[in-house]
KEKE-147087 format. One record per residue: z, x, y of N, C-alpha, C in turn; residue in three letters. Coordinates in steps of 0.02 Angstrom, whole numbers, padded with zeros to 5 digits, always signed. Each point is the difference from the previous one (the first is absolute). Layout:
<torbas>
ZXYZXYZXYALA/...
</torbas>
This chain:
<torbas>
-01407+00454+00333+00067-00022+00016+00036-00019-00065UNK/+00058+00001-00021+00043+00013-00037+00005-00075-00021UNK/+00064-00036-00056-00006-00045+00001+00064-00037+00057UNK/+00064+00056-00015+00036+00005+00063-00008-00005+00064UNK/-00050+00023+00006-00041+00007+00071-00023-00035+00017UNK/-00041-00052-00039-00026-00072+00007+00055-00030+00021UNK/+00030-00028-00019+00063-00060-00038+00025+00012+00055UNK/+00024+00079+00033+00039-00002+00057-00019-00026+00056UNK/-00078+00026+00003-00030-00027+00053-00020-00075+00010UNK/-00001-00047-00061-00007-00078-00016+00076-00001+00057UNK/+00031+00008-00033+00071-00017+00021+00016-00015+00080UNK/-00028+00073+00030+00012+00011+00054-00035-00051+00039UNK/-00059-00010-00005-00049-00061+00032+00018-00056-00029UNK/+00009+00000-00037+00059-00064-00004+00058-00029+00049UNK/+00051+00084+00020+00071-00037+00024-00052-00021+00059UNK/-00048+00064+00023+00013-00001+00093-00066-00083+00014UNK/+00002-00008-00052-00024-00083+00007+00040-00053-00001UNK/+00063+00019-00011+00039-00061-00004+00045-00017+00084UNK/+00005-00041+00015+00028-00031+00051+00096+00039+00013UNK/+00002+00017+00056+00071+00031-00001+00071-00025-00032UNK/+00009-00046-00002+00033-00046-00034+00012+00022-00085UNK/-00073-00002+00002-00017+00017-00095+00023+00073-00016UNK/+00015+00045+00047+00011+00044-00010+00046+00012-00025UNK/+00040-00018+00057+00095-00010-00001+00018-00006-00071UNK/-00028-00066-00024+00012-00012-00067-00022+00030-00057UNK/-00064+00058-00005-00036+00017-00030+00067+00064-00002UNK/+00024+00021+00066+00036+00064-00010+00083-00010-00034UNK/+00008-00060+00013+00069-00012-00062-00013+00011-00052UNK/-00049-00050-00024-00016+00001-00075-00024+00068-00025UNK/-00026+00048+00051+00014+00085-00031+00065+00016+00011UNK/+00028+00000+00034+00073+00015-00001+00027-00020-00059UNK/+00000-00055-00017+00029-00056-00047-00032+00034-00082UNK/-00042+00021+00002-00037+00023-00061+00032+00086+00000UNK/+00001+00038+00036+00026+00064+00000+00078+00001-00009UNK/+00041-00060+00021+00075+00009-00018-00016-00004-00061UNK/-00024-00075-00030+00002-00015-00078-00001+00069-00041UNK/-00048+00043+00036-00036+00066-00054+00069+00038-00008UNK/+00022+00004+00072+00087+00050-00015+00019-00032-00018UNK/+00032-00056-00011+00049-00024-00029+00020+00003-00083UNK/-00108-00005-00018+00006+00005-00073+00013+00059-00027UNK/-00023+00057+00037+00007+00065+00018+00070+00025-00004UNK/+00037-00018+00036+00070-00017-00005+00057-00005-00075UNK/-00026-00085-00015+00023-00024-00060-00016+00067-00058UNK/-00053+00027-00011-00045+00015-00036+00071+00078-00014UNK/-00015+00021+00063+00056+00050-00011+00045+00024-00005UNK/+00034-00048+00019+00070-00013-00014+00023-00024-00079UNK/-00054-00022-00017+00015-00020-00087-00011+00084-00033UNK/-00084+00009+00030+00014+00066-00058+00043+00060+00024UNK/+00039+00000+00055+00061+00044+00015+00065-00033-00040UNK/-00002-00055-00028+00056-00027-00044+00003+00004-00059UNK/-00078-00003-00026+00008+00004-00053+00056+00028-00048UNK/-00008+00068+00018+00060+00058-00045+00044-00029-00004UNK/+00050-00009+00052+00059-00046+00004+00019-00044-00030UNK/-00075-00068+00007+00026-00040-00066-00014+00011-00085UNK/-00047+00059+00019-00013-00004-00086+00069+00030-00015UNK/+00064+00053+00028+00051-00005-00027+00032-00048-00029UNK/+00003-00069+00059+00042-00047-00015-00031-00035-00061UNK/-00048-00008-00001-00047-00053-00042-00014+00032-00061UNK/-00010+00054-00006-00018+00049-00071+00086+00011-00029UNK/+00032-00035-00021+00051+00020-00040+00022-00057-00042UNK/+00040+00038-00073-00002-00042-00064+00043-00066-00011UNK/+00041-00002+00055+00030-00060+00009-00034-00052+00024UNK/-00042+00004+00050-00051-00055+00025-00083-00016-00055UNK/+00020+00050-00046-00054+00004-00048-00031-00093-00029UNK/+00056-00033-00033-00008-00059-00004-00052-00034+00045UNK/+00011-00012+00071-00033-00033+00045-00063+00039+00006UNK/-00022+00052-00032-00074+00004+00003-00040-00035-00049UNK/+00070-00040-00043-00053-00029-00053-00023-00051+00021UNK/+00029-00043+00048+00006-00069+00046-00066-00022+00025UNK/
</torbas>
């Protein structure tokens, strides 16, 4: 068995041991952990789709000074 394969299976005998209740909450906090992942996911791409854009604004000899800052 794999080490994936382990770990998954720890896991699994894990939830279906926990009390229904625990679940509920066990399944936000995946929810809650998978938005976080898009979101950074998100941020992440939206910068390097900007980049270009601002290196226009930001790469020129008039603002040159403030890179010395």
């Amino acid at each position: 068995m794999s080490i994936a394969q382990n770990t998954e299976t720890k896991l699994m005998e894990k939830i279906r041991s926990l009390p229904p209740d625990k679940i509920t909450v066990l399944e936000d906090f995946i929810d809650f952990l998978l938005t976080r992942s898009e979101a950074r996911l998100l941020v992440y791409t939206a910068t390097k789709l900007s980049e270009a854009a601002f290196a226009k604004i930001w790469d020129n000899p008039e603002d040159a000074e403030y890179d010395e800052l």
